[in-house]
N, C-alpha and C positions, 0 to 999 in steps of 0.2 A: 634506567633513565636518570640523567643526569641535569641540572641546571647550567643552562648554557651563556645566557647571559639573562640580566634584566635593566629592563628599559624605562627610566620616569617620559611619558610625553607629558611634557608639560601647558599648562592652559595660563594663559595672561591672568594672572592674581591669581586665585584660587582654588581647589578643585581638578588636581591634577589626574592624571591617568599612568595606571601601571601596568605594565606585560614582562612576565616571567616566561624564560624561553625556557625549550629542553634540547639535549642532541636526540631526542625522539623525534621531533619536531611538531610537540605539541605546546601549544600557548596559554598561558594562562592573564585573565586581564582582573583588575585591580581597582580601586579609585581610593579616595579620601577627601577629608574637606580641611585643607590648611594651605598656607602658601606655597605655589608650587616650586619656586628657587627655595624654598627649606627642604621640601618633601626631597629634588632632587639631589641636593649637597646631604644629605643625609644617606640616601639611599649609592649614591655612583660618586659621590666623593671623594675619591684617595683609600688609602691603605687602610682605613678604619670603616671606612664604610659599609653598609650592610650588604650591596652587593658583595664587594671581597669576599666577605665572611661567608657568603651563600655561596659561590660557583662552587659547581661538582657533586654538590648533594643532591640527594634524592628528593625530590619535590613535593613526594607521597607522604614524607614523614610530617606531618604536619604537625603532631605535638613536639614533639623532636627539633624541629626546627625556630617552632615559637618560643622554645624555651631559649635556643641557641643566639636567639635574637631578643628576646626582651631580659636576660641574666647572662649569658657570656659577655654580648655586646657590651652590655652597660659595665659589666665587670672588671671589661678590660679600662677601664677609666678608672677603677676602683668605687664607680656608684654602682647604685641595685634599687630598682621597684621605681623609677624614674616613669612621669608619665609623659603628658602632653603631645605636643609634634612628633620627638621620636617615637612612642607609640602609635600616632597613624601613619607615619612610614613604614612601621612594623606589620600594621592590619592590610594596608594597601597590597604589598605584598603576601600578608597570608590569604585574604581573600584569593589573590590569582592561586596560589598554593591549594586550596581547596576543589579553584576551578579545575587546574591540571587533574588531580586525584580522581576527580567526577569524570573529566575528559577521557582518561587512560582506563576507565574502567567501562565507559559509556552509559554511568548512570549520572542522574542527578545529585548533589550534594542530601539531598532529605534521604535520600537509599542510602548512600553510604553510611549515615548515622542512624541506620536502623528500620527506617517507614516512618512512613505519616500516619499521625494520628486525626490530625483535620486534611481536609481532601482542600479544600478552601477556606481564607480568610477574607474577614471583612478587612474592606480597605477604607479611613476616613480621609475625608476632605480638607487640608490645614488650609487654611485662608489664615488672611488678616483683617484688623478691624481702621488699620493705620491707611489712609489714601496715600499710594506713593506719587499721586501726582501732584500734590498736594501740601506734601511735606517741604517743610523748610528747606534752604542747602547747609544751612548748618546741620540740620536733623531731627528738627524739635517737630515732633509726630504731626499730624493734622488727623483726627478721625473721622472716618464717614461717616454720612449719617444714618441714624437710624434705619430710616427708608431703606436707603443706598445697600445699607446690610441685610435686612431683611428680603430683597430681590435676590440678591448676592445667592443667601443660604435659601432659600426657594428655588433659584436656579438650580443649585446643588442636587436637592433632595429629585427635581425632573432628572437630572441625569443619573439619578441611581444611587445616590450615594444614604446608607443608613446613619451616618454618623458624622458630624461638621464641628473643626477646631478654629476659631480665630485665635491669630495673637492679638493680643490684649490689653496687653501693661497693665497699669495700674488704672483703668478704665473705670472705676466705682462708684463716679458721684451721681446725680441725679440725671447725665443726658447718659452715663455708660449703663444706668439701669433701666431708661427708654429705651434705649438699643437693644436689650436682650431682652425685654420685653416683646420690641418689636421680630426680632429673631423668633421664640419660641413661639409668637404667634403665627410667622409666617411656616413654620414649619412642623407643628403639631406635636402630639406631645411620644410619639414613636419615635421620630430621630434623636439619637442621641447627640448630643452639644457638649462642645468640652471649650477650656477657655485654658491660653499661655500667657501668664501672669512676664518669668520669664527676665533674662538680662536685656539691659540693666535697670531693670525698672526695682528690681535687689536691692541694687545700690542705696535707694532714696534713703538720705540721713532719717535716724530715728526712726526706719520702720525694724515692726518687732511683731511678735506674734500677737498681741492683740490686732494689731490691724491685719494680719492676715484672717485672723478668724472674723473678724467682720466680712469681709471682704468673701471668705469662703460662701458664709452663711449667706447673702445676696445671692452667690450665683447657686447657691442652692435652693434658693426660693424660685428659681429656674429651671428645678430640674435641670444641671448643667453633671454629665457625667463624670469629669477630671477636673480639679483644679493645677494646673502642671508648674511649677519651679517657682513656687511663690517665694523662696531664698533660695540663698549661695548651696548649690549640693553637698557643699559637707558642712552644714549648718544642720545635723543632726539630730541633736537637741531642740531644734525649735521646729523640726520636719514633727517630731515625736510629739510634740504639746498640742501641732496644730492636728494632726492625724488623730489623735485621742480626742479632740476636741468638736470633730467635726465629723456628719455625716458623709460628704462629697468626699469621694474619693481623691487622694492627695500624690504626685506623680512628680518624679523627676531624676535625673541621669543621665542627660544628653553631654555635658561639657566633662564627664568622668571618663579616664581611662585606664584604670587598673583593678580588676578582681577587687584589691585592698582599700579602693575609695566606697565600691558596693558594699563589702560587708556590712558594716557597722550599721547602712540604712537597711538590709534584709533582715541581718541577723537582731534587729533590734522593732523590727516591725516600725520602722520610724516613717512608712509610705504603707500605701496602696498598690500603687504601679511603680515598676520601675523603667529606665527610659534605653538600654543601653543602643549604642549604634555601629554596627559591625563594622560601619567603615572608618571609624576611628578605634576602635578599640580590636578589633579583627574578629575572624569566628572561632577562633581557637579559644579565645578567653571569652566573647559570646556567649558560648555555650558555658563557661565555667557557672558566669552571672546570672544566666536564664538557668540552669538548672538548679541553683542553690534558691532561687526569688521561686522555682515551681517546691520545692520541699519546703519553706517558709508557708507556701498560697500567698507569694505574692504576686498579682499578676504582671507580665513583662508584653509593654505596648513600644516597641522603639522608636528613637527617633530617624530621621531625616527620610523626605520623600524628594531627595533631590538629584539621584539619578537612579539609571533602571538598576545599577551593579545593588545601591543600598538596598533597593526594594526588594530585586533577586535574591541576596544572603538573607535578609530577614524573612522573607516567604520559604526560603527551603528551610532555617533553620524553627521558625515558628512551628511551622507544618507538624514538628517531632517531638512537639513541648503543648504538656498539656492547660499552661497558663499563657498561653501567646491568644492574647485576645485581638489585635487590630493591627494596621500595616497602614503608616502614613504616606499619603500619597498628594500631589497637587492638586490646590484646588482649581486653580487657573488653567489647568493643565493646556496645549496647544494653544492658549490663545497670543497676539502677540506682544504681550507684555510678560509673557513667561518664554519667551522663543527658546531662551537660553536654556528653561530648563526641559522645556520640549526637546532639543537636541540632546541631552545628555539622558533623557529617558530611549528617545526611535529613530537620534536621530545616528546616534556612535555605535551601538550594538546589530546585528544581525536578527538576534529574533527577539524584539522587543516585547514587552509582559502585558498582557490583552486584561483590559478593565472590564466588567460585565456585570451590570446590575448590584454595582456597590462588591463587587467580591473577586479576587484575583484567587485565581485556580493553581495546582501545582505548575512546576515546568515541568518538558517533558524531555526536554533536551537533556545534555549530560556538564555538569558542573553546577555552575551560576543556573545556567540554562539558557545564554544571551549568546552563544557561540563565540567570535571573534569582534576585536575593533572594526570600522567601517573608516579607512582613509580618510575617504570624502566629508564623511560628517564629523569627522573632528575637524578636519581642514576649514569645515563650514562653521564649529561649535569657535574655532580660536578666530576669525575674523568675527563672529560676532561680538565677540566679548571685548576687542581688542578695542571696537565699532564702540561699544556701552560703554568701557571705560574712556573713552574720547583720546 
């Protein structure tokens, strides 16, 4: 089996879609979350591109080929360990790379790497605390209120879910400590709560670890499970003072994309959770990250719940690791202020991933477990978006 062509379908701004073809004629599908005119001049390009570099190889090599592309690629430029865009170009396509492997074999990805050790993971709810109707057009946040929040995560907790994230920002003063108030009231002290501190609220001049461990210590007067990217991720030194300093578990990793940005926070215990996200970083190096954070006991909660392909790679590859505690999933899910991500969950895939009393089960299918794209709904998912962007 050979690679026959691959294909960026591209989505208006962000969030493009990949298919790796074979002369088998099996498919493999892909995504990422960066612009989709970078994702494609990187991948179908010209002479340098990572297609070129892929036709004719064997699809199955999957370590084989990540190297071929995150060290050849780069090398022929004379750089090496390069992250950013051109690594989720890189993951886009190893995710379908994985899917094919699963495909040609008829298992799922969590079989190929061994079995499952969890049959099910809990999946949490990431909300926001920011009103998007509400907000500025420049961008200057508007928050909901209290109230508004507390129905929000009471909703949540009816529809099953064991555990609820807002983003957050720098939310601390005396109406952000109403609000979580009002939160764990509405939702008792079983759910677990997490709060995304989060870019760029980073940024703010003159924050430093003193105010993050203030900050920590409120929402742990909350009972709040995760404090997630209260700094810059390779601000490792100051991950390390506030993680020493603090009971709440301290989490972060989502804007990282190389094995060599994690180390230094595993190997150093400088977190709690680590955050990695298969669809930019790929599964090939996934796994590298998740299994070096399971020998640490660090535990790995990833990011993005924003389409079915991320939630798929993380549920199969969690499944096989025995520190993958949770699977972030929407919290709005179906409603129509999330339409967009409603299609990119049921509405572009074939067999979409069934929620169930807070807990998403294995696939059963072979790869991802999502089968093939769906014409229609991507055709529906790019006038939406084209619709949103005006």
């Amino acid at each position: 089996m050979r690679i026959s062509d691959i294909r960026v379908l591209q989505i208006p701004g962000d969030n493009p879609l990949v298919e790796v073809e074979t002369d088998g004629g099996i498919v493999g599908i892909g995504f990422t979350q960066s612009p989709s005119h970078i994702i494609a001049a990187i991948v179908e390009g010209g002479p340098l591109s990572l297609k070129r570099l892929l036709l004719g190889e064997d699809p199955r090599e999957t370590g084989r080929l990540w190297r071929k592309m995150f060290v050849e690629w780069q090398a022929q430029r004379g750089r090496g360990d390069e992250g950013g865009v051109a690594v989720n170009a890189m993951a886009a396509i190893d995710l379908a790379l994985w899917d094919i492997a699963g495909k040609a074999q008829g298992l799922p990805i969590y079989q190929l790497l061994g079995g499952a050790v969890q049959t099910r993971i809990m999946a949490y709810a990431s909300a926001t605390a920011v009103d998007p109707v509400l907000t500025t057009a420049d961008g200057a946040w508007v928050y909901k209120t209290a109230e508004q929040m507390a129905a929000e995560a009471r909703g949540y907790v009816a529809q099953g879910f064991k555990a609820i994230k807002f983003g957050w920002g720098n939310y601390f003063g005396a109406a952000g400590e109403a609000a979580l108030a009002a939160i764990r009231g509405a939702i008792g002290p079983e759910i677990r709560l997490m709060l995304d501190f989060g870019c760029p609220e980073y940024w703010t001049p003159n924050w430093n670890v003193k105010d993050a461990i203030r900050v920590a210590r409120m929402a742990e007067r909350f009972d709040c499970y995760f404090l997630e990217e209260p700094f810059h991720p390779r601000a490792v030194a100051s991950f390390a003072a506030l993680t020493n300093a603090v009971d709440i578990k301290i989490a972060t990793g989502e804007s990282l994309t190389t094995i060599y940005d994690f180390q230094p926070l595993i190997d150093g215990r400088a977190v709690d959770i680590i955050q990695p996200d298969a669809t930019q970083i790929g599964i090939t190096q996934f796994l590298r990250v998740a299994r070096r954070a399971e020998e640490a006991g660090v535990l790995c909660i990833p990011h993005s719940p924003w389409s079915a392909l991320a939630v798929a790679a993380h549920l199969n590859l969690l499944a096989t690791l025995s520190n993958g505690a949770m699977i972030e999933w929407p919290a709005d899910y179906g409603s129509a202020q999330n339409a967009i991500t409603g299609l990119y969950h049921s509405g572009i895939v074939e067999y979409p991933l069934v929620l169930q009393d807070g807990y998403l089960s294995l696939p059963q299918y072979p790869g991802l477990g999502l089968g093939q794209f769906v014409p229609a709904g991507i055709e529906e998912l790019r006038g939406l978006v084209a619709q949103r962007m005006g």
